[in-house]
Rosetta silent file (secondary structure, phi, psi, omega in degrees, C-alpha in Angstrom):
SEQUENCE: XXXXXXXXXXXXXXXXXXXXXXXXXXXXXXXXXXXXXXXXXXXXXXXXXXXXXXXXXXXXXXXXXXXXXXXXXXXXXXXXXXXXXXXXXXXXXXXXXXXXXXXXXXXXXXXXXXXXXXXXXXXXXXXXXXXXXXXXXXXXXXXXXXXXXXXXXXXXXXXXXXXXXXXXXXXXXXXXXXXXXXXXXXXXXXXXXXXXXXXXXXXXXXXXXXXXXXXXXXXXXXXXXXXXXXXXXXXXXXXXXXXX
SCORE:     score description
SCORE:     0.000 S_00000001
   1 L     0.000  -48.351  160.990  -67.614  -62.503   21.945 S_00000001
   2 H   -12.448  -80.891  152.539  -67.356  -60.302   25.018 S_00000001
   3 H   -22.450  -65.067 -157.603  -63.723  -60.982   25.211 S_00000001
   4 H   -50.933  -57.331 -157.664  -63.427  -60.412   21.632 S_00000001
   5 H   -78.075  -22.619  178.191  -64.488  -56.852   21.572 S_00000001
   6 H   -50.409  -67.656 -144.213  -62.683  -55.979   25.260 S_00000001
   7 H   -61.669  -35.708  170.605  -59.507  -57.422   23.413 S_00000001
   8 H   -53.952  -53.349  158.579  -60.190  -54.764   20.121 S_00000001
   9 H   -50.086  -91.424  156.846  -60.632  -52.076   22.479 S_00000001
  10 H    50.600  -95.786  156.687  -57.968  -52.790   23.968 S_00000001
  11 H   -56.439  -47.104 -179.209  -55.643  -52.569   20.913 S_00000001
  12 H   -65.783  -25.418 -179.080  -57.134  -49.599   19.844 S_00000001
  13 L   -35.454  -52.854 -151.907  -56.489  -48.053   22.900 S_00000001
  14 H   -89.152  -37.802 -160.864  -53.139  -48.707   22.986 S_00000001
  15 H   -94.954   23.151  155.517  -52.183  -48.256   19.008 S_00000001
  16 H   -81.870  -49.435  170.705  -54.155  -44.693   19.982 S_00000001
  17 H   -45.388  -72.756 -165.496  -51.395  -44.275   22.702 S_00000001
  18 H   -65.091  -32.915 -170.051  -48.540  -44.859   20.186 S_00000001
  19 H   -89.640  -20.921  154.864  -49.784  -42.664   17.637 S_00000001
  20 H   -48.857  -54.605  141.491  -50.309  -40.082   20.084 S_00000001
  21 H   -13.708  -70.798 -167.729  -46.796  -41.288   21.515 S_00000001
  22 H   -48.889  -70.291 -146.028  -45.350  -40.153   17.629 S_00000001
  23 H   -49.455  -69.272  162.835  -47.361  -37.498   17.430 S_00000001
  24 H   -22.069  -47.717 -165.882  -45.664  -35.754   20.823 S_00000001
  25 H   -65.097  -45.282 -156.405  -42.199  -37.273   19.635 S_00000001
  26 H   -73.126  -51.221 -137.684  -42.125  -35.409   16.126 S_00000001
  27 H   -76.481  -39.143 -157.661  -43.741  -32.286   17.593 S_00000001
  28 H   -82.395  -36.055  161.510  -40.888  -32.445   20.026 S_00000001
  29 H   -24.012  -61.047 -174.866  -38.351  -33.093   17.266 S_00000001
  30 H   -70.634  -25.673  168.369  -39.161  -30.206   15.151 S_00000001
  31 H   -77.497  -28.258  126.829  -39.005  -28.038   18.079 S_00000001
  32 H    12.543  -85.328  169.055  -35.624  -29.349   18.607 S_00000001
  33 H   -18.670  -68.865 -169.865  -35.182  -28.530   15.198 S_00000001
  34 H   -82.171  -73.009 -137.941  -36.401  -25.321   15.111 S_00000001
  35 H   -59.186  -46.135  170.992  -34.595  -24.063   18.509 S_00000001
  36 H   -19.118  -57.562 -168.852  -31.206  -25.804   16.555 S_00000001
  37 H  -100.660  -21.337  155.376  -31.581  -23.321   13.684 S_00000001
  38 H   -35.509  -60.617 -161.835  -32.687  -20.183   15.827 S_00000001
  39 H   -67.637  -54.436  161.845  -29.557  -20.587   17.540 S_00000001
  40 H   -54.024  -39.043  178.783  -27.069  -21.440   14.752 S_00000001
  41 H   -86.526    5.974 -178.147  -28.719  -18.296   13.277 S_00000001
  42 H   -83.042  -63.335 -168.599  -28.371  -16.056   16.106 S_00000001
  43 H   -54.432  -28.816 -179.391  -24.681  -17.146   16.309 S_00000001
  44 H   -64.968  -52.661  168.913  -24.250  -16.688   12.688 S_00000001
  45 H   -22.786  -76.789  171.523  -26.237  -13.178   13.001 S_00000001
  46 H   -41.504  -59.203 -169.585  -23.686  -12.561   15.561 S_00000001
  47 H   -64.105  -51.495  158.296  -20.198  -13.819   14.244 S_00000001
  48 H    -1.764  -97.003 -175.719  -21.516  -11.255   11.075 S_00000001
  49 H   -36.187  -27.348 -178.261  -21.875   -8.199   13.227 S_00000001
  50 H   -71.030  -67.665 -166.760  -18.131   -9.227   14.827 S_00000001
  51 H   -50.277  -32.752 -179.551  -16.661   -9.272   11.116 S_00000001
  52 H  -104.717   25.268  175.092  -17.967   -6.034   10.387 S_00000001
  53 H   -94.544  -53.146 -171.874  -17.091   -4.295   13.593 S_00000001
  54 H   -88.414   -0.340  162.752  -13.461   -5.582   12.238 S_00000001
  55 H   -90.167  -22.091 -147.506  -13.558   -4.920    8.979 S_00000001
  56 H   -94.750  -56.818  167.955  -15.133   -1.059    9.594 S_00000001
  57 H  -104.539   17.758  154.679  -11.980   -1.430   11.518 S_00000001
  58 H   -36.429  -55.725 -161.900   -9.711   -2.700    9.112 S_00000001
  59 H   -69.130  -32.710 -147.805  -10.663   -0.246    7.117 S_00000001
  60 H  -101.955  -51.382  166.490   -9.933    2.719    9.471 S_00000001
  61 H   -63.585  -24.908  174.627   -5.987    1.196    9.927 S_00000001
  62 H   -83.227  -20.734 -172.153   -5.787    0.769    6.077 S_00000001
  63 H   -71.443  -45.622 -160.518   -7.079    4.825    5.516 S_00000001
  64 H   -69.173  -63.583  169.054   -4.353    5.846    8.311 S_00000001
  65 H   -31.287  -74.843 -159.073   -1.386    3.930    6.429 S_00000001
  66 H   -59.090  -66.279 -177.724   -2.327    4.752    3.129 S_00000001
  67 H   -33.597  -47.224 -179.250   -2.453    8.960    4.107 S_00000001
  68 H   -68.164  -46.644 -164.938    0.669    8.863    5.523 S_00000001
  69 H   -42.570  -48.929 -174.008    1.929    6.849    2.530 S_00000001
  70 H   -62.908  -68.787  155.240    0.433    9.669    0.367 S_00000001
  71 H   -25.475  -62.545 -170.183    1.920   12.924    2.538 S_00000001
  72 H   -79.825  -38.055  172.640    5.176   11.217    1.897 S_00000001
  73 H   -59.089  -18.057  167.912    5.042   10.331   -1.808 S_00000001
  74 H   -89.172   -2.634  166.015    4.112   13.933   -2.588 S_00000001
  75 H   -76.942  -54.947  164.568    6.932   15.383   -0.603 S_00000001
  76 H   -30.279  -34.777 -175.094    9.191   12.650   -2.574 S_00000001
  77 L   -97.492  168.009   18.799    8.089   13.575   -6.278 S_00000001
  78 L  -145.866    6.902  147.210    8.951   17.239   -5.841 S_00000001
  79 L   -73.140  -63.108  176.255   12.499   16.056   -4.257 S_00000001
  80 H   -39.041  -64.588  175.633   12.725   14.038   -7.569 S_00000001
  81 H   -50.154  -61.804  161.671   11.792   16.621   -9.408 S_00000001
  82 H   -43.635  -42.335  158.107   13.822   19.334   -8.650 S_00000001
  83 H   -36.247  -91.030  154.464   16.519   16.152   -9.081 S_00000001
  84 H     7.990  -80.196  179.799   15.106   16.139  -12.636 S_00000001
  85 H   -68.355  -31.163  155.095   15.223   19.724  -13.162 S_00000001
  86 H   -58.565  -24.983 -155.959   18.391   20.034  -12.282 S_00000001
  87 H  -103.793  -37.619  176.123   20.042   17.144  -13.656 S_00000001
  88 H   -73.534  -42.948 -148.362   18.339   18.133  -17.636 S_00000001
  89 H   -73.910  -37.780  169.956   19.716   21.482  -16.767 S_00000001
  90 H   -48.898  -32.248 -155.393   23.491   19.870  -16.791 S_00000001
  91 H   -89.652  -66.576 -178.951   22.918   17.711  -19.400 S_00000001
  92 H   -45.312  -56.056 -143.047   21.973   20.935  -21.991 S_00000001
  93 L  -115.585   96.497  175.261   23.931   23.460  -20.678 S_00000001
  94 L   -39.349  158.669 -160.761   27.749   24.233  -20.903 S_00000001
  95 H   -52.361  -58.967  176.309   29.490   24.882  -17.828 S_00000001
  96 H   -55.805  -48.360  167.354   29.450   28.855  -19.256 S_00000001
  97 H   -60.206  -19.078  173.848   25.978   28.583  -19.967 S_00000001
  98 H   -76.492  -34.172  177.353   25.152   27.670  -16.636 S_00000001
  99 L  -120.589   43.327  166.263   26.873   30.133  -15.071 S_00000001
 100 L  -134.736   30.409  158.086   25.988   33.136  -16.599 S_00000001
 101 L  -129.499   -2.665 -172.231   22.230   32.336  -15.905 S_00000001
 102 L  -124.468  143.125  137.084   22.838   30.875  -11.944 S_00000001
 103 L   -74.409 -171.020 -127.198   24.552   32.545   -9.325 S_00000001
 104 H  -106.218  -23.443 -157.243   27.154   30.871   -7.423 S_00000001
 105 H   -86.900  -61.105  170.074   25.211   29.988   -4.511 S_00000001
 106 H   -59.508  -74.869  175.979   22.204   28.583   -7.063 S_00000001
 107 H   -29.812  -38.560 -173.596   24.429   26.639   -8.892 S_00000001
 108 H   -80.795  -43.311  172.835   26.072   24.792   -5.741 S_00000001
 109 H   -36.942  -64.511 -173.155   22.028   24.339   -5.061 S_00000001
 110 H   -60.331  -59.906  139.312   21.294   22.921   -8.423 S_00000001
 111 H    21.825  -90.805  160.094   24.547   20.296   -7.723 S_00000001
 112 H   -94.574   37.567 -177.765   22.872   19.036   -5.230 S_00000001
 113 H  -112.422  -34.447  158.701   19.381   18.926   -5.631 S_00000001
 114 H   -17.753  -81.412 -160.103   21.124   16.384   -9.091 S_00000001
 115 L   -72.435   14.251 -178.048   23.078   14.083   -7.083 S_00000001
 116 L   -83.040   15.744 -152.563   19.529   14.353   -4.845 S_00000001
 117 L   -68.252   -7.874 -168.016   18.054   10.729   -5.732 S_00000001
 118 L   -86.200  -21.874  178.977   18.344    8.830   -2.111 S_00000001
 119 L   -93.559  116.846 -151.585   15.334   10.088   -0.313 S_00000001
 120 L   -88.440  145.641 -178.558   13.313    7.563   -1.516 S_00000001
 121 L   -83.369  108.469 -176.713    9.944    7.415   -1.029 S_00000001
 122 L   -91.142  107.363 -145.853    9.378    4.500    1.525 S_00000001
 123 L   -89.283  178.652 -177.387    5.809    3.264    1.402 S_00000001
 124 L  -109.015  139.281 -178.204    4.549    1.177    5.004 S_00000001
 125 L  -120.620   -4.560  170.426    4.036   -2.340    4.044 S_00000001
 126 L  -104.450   33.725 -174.711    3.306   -3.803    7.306 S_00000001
 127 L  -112.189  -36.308  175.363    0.184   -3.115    8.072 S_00000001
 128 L   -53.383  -54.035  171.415   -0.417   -5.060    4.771 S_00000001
 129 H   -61.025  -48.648 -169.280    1.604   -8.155    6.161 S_00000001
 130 H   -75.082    8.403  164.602    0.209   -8.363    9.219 S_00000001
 131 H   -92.424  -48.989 -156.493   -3.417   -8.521    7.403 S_00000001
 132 H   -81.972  -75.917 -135.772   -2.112  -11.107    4.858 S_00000001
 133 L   -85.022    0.776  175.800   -0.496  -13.279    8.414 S_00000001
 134 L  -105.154  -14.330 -166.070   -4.073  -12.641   10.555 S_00000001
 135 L    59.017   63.273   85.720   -6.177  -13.610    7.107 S_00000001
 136 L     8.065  -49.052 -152.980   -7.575  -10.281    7.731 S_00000001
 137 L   -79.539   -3.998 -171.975   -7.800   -9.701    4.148 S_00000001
 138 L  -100.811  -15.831  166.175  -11.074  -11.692    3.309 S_00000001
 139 L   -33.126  -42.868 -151.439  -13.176   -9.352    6.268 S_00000001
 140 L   -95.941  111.057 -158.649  -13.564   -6.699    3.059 S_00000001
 141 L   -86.623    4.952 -170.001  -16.544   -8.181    1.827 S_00000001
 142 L  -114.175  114.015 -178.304  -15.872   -5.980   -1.983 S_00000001
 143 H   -78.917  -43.304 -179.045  -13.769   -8.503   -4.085 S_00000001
 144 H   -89.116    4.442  166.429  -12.585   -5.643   -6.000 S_00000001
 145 H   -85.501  -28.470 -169.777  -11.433   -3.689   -3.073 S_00000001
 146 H   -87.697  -15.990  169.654   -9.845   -6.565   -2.142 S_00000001
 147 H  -103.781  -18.122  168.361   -7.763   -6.691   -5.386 S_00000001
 148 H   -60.219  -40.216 -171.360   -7.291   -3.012   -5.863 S_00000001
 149 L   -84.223   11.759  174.493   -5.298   -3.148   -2.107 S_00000001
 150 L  -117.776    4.076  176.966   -3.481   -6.247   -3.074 S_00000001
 151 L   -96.758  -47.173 -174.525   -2.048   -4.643   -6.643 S_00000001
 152 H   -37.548  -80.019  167.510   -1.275   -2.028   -4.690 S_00000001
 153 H   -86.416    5.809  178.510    1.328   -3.382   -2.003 S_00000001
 154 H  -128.587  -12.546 -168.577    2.230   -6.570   -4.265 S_00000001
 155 H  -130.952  -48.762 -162.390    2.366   -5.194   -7.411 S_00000001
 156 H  -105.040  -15.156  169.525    2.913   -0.995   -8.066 S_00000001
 157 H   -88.239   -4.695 -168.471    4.953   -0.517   -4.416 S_00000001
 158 H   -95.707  -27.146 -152.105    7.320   -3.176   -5.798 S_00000001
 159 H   -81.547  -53.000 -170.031    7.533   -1.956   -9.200 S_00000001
 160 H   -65.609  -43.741  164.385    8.473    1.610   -7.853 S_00000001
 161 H   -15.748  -51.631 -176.329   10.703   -0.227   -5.404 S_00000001
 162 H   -82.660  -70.747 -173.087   12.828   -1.878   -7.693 S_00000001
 163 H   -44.939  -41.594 -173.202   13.108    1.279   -9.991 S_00000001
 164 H   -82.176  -10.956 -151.934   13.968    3.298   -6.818 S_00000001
 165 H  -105.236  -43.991 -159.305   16.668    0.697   -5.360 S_00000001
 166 H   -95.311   -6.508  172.290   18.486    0.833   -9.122 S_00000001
 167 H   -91.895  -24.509  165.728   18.437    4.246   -9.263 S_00000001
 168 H   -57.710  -53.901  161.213   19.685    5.049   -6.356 S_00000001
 169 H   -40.613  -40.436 -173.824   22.556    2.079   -7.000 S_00000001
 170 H   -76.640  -36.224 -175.822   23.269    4.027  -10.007 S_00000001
 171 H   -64.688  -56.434  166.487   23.833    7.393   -8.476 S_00000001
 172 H   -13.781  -83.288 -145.100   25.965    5.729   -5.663 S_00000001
 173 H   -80.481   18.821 -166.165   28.085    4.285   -8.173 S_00000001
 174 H  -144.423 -100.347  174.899   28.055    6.899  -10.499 S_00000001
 175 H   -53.092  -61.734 -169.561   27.538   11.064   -9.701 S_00000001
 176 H   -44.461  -63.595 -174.272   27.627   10.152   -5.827 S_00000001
 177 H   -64.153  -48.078 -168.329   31.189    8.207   -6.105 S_00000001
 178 H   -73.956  -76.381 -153.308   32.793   10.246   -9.267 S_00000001
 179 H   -57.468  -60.824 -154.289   31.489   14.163   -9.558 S_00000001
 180 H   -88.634  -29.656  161.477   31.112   14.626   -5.823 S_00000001
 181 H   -51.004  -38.231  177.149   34.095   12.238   -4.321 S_00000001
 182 H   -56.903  -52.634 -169.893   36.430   14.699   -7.019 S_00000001
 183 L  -113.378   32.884  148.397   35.198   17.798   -5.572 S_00000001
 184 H   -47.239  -42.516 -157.892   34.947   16.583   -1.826 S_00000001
 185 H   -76.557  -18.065 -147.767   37.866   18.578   -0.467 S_00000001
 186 H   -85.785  -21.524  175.631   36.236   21.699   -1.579 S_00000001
 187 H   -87.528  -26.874 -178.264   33.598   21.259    1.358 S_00000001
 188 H  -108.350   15.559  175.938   36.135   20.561    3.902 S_00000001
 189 L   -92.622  143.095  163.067   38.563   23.156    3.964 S_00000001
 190 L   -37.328  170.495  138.856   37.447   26.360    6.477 S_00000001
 191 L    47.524   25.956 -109.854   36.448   29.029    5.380 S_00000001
 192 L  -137.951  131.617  176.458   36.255   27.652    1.734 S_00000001
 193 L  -133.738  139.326 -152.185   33.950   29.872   -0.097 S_00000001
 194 L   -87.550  105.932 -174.797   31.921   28.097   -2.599 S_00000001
 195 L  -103.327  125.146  162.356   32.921   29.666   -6.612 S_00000001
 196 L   -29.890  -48.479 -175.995   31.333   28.058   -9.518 S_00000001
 197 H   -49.494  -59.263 -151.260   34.978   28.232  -10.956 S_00000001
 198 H   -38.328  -21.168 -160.187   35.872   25.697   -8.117 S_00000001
 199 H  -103.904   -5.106 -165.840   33.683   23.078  -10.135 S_00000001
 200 H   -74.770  -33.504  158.205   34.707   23.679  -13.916 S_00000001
 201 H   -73.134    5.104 -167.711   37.094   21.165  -14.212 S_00000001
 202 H  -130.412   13.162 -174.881   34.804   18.378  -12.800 S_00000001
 203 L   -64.351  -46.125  173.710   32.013   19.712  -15.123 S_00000001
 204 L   -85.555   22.383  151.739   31.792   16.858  -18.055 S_00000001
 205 L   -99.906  -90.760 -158.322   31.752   14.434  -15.018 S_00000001
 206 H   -29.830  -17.697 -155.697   28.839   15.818  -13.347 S_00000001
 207 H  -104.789  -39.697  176.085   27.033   16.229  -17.028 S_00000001
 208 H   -62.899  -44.717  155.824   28.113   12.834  -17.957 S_00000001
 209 H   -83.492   -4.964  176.948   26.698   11.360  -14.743 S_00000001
 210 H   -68.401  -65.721 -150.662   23.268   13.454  -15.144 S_00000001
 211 H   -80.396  -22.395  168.677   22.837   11.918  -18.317 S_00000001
 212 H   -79.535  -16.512  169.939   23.137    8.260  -16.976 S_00000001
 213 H   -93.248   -5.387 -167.502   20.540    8.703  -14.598 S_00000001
 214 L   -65.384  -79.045 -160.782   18.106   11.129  -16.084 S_00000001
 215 H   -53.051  -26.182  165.550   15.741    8.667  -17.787 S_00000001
 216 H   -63.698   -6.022 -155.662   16.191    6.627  -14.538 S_00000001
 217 H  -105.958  -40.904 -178.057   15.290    9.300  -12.541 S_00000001
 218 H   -54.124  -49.414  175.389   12.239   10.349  -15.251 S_00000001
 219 H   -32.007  -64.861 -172.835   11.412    6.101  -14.786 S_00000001
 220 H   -84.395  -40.307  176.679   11.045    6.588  -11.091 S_00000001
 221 H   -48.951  -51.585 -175.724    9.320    9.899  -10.600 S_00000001
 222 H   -16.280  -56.403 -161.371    6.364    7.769  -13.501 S_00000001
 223 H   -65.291  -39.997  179.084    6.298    5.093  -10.786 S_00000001
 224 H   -56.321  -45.528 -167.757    6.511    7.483   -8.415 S_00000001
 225 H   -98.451   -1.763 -160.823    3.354    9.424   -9.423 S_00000001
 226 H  -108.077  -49.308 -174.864    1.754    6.216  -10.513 S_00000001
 227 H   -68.258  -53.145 -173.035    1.865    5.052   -6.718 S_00000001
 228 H   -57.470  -40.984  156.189    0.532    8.149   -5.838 S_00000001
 229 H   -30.794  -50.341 -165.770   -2.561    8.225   -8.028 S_00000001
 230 H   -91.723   -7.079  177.541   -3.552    4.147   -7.043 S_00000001
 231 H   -98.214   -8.036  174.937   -2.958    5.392   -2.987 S_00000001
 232 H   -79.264  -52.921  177.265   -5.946    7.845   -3.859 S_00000001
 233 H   -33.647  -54.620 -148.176   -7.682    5.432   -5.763 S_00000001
 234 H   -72.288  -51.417 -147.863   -7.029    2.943   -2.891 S_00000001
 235 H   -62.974  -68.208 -159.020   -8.144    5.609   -0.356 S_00000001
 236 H   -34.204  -67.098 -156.551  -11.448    6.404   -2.459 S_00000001
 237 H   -75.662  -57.267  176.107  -12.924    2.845   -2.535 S_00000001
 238 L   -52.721  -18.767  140.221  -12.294    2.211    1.380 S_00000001
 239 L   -65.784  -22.695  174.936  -14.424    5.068    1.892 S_00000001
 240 H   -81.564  -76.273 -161.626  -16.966    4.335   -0.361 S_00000001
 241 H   -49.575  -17.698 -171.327  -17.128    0.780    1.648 S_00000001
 242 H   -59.874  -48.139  161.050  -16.841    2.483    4.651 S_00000001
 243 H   -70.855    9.116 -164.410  -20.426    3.718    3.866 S_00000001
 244 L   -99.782    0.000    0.000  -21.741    1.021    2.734 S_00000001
């Protein structure tokens, strides 16, 4: 019987031992466990604070772009424009009417502020690629910021693009080649002194090429002023996030 109860003891001892034994394992588990997800959540914590060091400066290279873009599309529109105004003025106005309200000097001015359609407003698009080829573009944690700046360069600089590329083609091949290759020579002789008369036979070509380009040129300033508007827009919301 002796035996018996040694042998009980014993057991219990021992299946005390194991559950202690468990107890120790699991305890050590969870801290495991726990240290596991401190750490993943430190690192997480961490890669965070990195994205939004680089997005704050994402943000500060997309503001820089865009300004300049903006300084140059409003010097462009009031190139255009004067293009415009000039080019309407041609289209209305007989040779005689023109030059009994412009002197001769204003008149050679108005000429070429017409035929003025090539400096084009060139927007920078490669601060945009090189976002798109880094994956850059998903740092900007505002899903609609992130689609206002992608309409932007993929959709309304292309649109004015195209519109500025055919208008330009058209002037080439049309007032650029005709009006002003006819009255080339008149600029390269000395001393050449520049008379309204000089231009009156080459008048219903210049008026003739005004009028094929006008509504192109009316097309592109739209586009033109359209860009400008959506680089403000653009500007706006990156500032707002900036504060955010």
């Amino acid at each position: 019987m002796i035996k018996l109860f040694r042998k009980l003891r014993a057991i219990s001892i021992q299946e005390s031992n194991i559950i202690q034994y468990l107890k120790y394992a699991f305890g050590e588990i969870i801290l495991v466990v726990i240290g596991i997800l401190i750490a993943l959540s430190i690192n997480n914590w961490n890669d965070q604070r990195k994205d939004r060091i680089a997005e704050q400066a994402l943000y500060k290279t997309l503001i820089t772009s865009l300004q300049t873009d903006l300084e140059d599309v409003k010097d462009k529109y009031l190139v255009i424009d004067s293009a415009i105004m000039a080019q309407k003025i041609f289209i209305t106005s007989t040779f005689d009417e023109v030059i009994s309200k412009y002197a001769d000097d204003q008149l050679f001015k108005l000429v070429f502020f017409a035929g003025n359609t090539s400096k084009s407003f060139v927007p920078n698009i490669s601060i945009y690629n090189k976002i798109l080829q880094n994956n850059e573009i998903d740092l900007i944690q505002s899903e609609e910021l992130q689609m206002k700046i992608t309409k932007l360069y993929e959709v309304q600089y292309w649109e004015y693009k195209d519109l500025d590329t055919y208008l330009e083609h058209m002037a080439q091949s049309g007032l650029i080649s005709n009006f002003f290759g006819n009255i080339a020579d008149i600029f390269i002789k000395p001393n050449q002194d520049l008379k309204a008369e000089l231009i009156r036979d080459h008048y219903d070509e210049l008026k003739k090429d005004c009028r094929k380009i006008y509504f192109l040129s009316l097309s592109t300033q739209a586009s033109m002023l359209n860009c400008q508007r959506n680089i403000e827009e653009v500007i706006k919301a990156i500032k707002a996030e900036e504060k955010n």
